[in-house]
C-alpha positions in Angstrom: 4.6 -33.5 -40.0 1.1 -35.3 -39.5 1.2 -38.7 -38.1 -1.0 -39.4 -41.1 1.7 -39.7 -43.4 -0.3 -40.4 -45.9 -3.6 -38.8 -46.5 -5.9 -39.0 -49.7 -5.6 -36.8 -52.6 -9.1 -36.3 -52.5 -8.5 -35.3 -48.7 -5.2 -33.4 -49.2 -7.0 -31.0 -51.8 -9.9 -30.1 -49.5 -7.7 -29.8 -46.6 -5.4 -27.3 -48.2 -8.7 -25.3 -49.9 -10.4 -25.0 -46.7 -7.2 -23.7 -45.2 -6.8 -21.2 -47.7 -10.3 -20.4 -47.7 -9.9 -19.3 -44.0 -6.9 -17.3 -44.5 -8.7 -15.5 -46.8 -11.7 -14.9 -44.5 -9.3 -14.0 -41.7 -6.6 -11.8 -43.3 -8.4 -8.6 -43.1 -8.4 -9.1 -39.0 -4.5 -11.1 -38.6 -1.3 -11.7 -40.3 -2.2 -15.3 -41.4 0.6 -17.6 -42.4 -0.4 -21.1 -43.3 1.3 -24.6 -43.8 -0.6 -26.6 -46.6 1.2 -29.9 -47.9 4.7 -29.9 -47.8 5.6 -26.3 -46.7 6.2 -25.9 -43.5 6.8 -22.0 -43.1 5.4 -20.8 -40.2 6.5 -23.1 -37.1 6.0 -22.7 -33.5 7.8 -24.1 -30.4 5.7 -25.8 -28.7 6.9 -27.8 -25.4 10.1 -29.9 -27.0 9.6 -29.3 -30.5 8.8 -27.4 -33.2 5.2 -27.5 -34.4 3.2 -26.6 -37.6 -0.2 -25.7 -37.0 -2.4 -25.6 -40.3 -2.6 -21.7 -39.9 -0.8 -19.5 -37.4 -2.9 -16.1 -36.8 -0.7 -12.8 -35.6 -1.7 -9.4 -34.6 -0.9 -6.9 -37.3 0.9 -4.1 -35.6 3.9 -4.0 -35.1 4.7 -6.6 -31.8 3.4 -9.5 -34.4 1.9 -11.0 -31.3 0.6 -14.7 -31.6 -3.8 -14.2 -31.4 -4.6 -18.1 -32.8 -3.9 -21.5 -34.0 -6.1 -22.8 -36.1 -5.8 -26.8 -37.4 -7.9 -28.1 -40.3 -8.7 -31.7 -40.7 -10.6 -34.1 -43.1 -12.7 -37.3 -42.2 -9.2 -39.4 -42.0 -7.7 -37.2 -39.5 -9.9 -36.9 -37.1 -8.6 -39.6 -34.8 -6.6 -40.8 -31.2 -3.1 -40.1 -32.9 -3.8 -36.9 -34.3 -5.2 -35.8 -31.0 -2.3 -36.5 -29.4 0.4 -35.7 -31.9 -0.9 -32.3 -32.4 -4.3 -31.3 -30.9 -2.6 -31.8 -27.6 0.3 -29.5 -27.8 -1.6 -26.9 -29.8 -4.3 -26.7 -26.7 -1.3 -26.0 -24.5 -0.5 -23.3 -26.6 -0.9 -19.2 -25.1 -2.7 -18.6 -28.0 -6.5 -19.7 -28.5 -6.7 -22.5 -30.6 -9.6 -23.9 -32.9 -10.0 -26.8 -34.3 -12.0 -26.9 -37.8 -13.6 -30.5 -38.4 -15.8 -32.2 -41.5 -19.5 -31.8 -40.1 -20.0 -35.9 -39.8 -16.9 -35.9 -37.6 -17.6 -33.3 -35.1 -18.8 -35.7 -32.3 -15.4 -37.8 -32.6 -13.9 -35.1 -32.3 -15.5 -33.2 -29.2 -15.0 -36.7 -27.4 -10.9 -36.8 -28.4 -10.9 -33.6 -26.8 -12.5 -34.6 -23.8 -10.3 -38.0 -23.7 -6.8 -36.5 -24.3 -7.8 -33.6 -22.6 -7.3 -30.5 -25.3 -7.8 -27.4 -24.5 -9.5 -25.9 -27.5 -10.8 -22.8 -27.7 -13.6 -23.2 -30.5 -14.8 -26.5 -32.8 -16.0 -25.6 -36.0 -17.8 -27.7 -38.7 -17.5 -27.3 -42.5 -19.3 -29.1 -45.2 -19.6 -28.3 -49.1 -22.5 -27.1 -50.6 -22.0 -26.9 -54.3 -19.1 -24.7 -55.0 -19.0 -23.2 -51.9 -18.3 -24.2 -48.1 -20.2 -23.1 -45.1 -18.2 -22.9 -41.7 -20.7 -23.6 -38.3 -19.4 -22.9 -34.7 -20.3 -25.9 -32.3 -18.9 -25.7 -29.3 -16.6 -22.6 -27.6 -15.0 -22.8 -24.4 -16.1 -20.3 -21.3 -12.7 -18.6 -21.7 -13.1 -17.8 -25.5 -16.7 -16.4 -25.4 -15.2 -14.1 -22.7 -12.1 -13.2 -25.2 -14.6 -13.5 -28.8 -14.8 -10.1 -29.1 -10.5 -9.7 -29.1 -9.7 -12.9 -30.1 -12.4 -14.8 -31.7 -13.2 -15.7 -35.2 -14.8 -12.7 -37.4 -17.9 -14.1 -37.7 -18.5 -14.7 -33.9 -17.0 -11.6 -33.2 -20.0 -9.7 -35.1 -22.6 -12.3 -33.3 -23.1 -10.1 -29.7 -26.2 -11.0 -28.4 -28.0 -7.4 -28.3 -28.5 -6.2 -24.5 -31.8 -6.1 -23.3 -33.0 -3.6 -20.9 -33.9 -5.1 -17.2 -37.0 -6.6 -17.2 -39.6 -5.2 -14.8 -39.6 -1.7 -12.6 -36.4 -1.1 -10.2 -36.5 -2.6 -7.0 -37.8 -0.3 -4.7 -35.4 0.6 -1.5 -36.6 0.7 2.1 -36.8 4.1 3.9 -35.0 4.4 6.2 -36.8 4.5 10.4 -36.8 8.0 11.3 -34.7 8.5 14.0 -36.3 8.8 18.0 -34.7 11.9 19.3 -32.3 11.4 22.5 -33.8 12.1 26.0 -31.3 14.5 27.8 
């Protein structure tokens, strides 16, 4: 459970939509089980205890291997507490773990990551525009751009920068000093 134990209904609704929004975005890639309100169905042991990520992202073949942990949270959440309580361990994690954040509180949240020292793989922002909501990546570690083709997000995964061709002509080599030939 959060150690917001109460969070507003306003907040609760678009907390469980955005995490069902990403499991829809993300199913074609994982098995994505999620943990909106009350249900707590996919768990994961975590240090001591058992923990309850908002989604839980697993290869799809057979060995159901664990590829990401992804925690959603709204304005109110986005404090010291929850940092610790959860951000914390889910960092720890050997799994890539991203963290997805309202736009306005994506600087809080980049410094409670610094301060409690998280390990987080990716920060996202989301905001609402109309009907719909756009997701922005703000920050990735040096570890996940590495991994973003194999374990990122879809979206950064299609986002290769294109390789250029060296700039300029080959360096040119030295010949080599012919050789002085050996006085008998």
């Amino acid at each position: 459970m959060s150690p917001i134990l109460v969070r507003p209904v306003r907040e609760q609704l678009e907390h469980d939509r955005v995490i069902r929004l990403l499991q829809a975005k993300l199913k074609r890639k994982y098995d994505v089980a999620i943990n909106v309100a009350d249900e707590q169905t996919a768990g994961l042991k975590i240090g001591p205890g058992q923990m309850f990520p908002d989604l839980v992202l697993t290869s799809q073949d057979k060995s159901h291997k664990l590829e990401g942990l992804i925690e959603v949270e709204t304005g109110e959440s986005v404090n010291h507490l929850e940092a610790m309580a959860q951000w914390a361990h889910f960092g720890r994690a050997k799994a890539p773990f991203h963290l997805y954040v309202p736009a306005a509180a994506v600087d809080i949240a980049r410094r409670l990551c610094v301060e409690n020292q998280v390990s987080v793989s990716e920060i996202w922002s989301y905001h609402a525009m109309g009907d719909q909501t756009r997701f922005t990546l703000v920050q990735r570690s040096a570890t996940a751009s590495k991994a973003a083709p194999e374990h990122g997000h879809p979206e950064t995964a299609a986002k290769k920068s294109p390789k250029r061709p060296p700039s300029g002509p080959a360096p040119k080599k030295k010949a080599a000093a012919p050789k002085k030939p050996k006085r008998k």
